[in-house]
N, C-alpha and C positions, 0 to 999 in steps of 0.2 A: 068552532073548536079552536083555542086558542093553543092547546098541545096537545098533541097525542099520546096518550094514556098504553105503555106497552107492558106486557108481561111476558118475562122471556123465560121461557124451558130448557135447563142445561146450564150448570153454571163449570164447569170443568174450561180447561185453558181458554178455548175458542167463548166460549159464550156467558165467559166472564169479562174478556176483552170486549163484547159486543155491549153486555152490560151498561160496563162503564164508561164507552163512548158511549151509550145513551143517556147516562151519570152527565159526564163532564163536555163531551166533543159534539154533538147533535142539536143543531136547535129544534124551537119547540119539541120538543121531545120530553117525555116523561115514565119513567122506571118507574110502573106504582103495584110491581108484582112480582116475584122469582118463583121458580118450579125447582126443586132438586130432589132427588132419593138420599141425596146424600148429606147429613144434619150439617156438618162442619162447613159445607159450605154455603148453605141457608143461614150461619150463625156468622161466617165473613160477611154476606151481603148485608145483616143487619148492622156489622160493624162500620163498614166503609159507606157504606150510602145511607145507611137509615131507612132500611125497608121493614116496613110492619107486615105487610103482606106478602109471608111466605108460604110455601106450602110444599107438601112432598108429594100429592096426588095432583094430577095435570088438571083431571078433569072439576078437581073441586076449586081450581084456580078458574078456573073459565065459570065456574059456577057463581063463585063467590065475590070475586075480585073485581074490579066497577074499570074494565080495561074497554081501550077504541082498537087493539090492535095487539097479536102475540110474537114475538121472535123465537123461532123454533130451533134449538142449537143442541138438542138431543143426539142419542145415537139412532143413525141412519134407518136401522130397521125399526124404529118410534115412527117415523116422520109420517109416512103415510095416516096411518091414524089419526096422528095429533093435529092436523092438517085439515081434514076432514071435519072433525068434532071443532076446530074454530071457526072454520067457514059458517058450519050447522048453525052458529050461536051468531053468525052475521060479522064477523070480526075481520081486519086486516091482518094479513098474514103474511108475515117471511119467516123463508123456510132454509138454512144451508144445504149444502148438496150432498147428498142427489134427493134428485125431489121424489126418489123411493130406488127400493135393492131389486125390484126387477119392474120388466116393461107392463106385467097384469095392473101392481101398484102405482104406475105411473098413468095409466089410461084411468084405474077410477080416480086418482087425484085431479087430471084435468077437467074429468064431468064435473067434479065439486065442484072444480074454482070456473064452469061456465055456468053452470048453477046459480051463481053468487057474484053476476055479474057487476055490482054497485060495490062488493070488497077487492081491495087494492091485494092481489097477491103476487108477492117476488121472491125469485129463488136467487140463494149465496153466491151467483160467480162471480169472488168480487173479484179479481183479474181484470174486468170490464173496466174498472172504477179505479185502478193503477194509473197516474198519469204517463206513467211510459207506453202503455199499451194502448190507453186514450190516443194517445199520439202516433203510435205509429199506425191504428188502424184508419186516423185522418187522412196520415200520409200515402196508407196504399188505397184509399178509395178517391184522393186526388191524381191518383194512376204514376204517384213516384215510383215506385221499380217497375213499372208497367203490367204483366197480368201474371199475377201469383201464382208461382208453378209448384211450391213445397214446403212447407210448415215442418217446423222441427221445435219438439219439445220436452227440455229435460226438467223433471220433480223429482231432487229427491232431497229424505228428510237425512238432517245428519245422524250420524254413531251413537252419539251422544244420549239419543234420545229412544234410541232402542227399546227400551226397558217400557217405556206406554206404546209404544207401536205394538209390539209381542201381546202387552197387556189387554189391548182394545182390537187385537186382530180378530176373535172372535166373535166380534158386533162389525167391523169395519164391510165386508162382504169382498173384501180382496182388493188390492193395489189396484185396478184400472175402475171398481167404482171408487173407492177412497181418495187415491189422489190424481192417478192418469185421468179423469173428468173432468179436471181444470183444463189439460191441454187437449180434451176432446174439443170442450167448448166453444175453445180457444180456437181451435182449427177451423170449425164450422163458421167461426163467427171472422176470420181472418181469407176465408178460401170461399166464402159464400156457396155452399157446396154440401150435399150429404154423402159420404164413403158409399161405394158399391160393392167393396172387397176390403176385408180386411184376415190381417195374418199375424199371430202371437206370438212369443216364446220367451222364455226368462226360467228360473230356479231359485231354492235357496244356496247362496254363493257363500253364505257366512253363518245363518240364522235357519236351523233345518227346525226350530220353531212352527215357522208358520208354515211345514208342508202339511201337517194334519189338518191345516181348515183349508188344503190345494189351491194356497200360495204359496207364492216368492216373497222372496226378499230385494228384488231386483226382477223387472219385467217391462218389456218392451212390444212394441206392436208398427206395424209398418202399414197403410190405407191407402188406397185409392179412391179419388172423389168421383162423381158422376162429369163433373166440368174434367176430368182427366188429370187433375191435380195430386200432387202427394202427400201422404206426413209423417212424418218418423215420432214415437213417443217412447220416451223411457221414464218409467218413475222405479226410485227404489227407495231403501231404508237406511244406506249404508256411507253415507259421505262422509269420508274424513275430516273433511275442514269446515264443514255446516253446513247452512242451508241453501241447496242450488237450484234455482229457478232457472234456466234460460230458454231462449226464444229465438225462431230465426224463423224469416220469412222472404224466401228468396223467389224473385221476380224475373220476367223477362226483361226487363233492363236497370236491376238493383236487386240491394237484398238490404235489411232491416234486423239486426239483432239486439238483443233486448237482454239484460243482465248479464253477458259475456262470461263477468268476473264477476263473482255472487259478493261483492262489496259490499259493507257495513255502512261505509259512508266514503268521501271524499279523501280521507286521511289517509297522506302516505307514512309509513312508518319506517326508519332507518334506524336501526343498529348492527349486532355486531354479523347478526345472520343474513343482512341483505336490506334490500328495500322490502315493505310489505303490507299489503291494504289487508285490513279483517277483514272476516265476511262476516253476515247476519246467522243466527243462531236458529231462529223460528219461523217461520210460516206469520206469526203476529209482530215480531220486528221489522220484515220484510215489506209486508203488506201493511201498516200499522194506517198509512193515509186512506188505503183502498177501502178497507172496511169502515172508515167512518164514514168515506165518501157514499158506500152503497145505503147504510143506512141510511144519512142523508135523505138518499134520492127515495126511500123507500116511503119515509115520512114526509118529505114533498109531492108526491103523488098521491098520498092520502090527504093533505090539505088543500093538493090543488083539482082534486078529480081526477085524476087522469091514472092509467095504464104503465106499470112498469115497462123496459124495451127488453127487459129477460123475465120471458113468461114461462110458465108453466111446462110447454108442449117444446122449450128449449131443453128443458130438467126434462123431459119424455125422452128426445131425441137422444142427449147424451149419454143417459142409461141405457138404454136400449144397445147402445154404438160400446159400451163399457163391457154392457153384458154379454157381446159378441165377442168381445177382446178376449175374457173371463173366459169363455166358453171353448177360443181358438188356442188357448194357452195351456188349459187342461187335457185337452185331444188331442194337441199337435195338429191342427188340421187347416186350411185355408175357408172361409166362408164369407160367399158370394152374396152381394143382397141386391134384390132386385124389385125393385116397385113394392117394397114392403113385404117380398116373400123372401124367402133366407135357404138357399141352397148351399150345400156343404160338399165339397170336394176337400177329401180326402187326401193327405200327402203321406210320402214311404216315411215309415216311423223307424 
């Protein structure tokens, strides 16, 4: 196999960018299929790349289309399915997060993909694949802050961009699977550690939008690990000045933060109002190297044999951990997890 033959489903912000690093940024790699419902953007992808092979049914792209492998950039309550019927057809498969909207979808997706042990399949956290995160997770498994006592993680999308958050709430399944997931991940994968306890709370502060599908607009959750570790998570909708990532990882003898100041680039800027660094605007300016790099590795594992290092039963774990958050958030309530049984204590409301 001299390239990998992909066809990706979803061509909306995220899985246009994936696209087109697979267009332009990816070696061996090869775009020779798009999925969309929606014509306009089936009729960009033939304009920018020169794709013959479009389609608006998923399953008549996997039928039809002569592909080694599918990128799944659908809305989240899709994934499952589409997941499943690629496997079925023997294909490589990455799939963005969450690798399904509750923990039932997430255990039949991991039987598929042991099913189909010879397909290479990998889920979206690209945060992995951030060289800052690469780096500091070198740094605290060479024991630089010594032994991680607290993960701290802020997501949120800026103002700006309200207007498709609102739009796509109704498919999203709520703030801690949508975007709190990354710094679920994130935690598990920095704290080497699964939560035993976890506690939610958050509102609409600006955006009473999203209480009819019982969401926030701003929501936060606070964990305990089994290692006795912690984590603070906030994601919300509402940033004034773009897009904020950040990251703290504080240890018994250091701490490690990661985007401080959700900076654009290097540039400082002086006039009449001060000094002042931009910030990044999107989730794909921020992250613009991360997501090549996971493809990358996605299409390197498929030409070299080998096993993604974010599997499937990681995309299990953080939904499951999402879908507690969801759960503690709507009840007000505290919830205890214990060797996979889930006991709920109750707090005064």
């Amino acid at each position: 196999m001299n390239k990998v033959k992909i066809g990706v489903v979803g061509l909306g912000r995220l899985g246009h960018q994936h696209a087109d690093n697979i267009v332009n940024n990816v070696r061996n790699a090869q775009l020779s299929a798009v999925c969309s419902v929606h014509e306009d953007e089936l009729d960009r992808a033939k304009k920018e790349w020169g794709i013959d092979q479009c389609y608006t049914n998923y399953n008549e792209m996997l039928a039809q289309a002569e592909l080694d492998a599918v990128a799944i950039i659908s809305p989240s309550n899709l994934h499952c399915e589409q997941v499943i019927s690629a496997l079925q057809k023997e294909l490589h498969v990455f799939c963005e997060k969450p690798l399904g909207i509750s923990k039932a979808e997430c255990w039949v997706v991991e039987k598929a993909v042991a099913a189909q042990p010879k397909s290479v399949f990998m889920l979206g956290f690209m945060r992995r694949y951030d060289p800052s995160y690469a780096y500091a997770k070198k740094k605290i498994e060479s024991g630089y802050i010594g032994r991680p006592i607290l993960f701290r993680g802020y997501s949120v999308d800026p103002e700006s961009a309200i207007e498709g958050a609102i739009k796509y709430a109704a498919n999203s399944a709520g703030l801690f699977l949508d975007m709190a997931i990354h710094d679920i991940d994130l935690a598990r994968w920095f704290l080497q550690s699964e939560p035993k306890s976890i506690y939610a709370i958050g509102g609409c502060y600006t955006h009473q939008e999203f209480a009819k599908y019982e969401d926030g607009d701003n929501v936060s959750a606070l964990m305990q690990f089994e290692n006795n570790s912690m984590a603070f998570l906030l994601a919300g909708r509402t940033a004034p000045h773009g897009y904020n990532v950040e990251t703290e990882i504080i240890g018994t003898l250091g701490q490690i933060r990661i985007g401080s100041v959700p900076q654009k680039n290097l540039v400082e800027l002086m006039d009449a109002t001060g000094v002042r660094k931009e910030c990044a605007y999107s989730f794909s300016e921020r992250f613009h190297e991360a997501f090549v790099t996971e493809m990358q590795e996605f299409v390197d594992c498929i030409l070299e044999d080998r096993k993604s290092s974010v599997s499937a039963h990681d995309g299990t774990r953080s939904t499951i951990i999402a879908e507690l958050a969801t759960q503690s958030f709507k009840n007000n309530e505290l919830i205890k997890i214990d060797l996979g049984s889930i006991i709920h204590l109750k707090t005064s409301k």
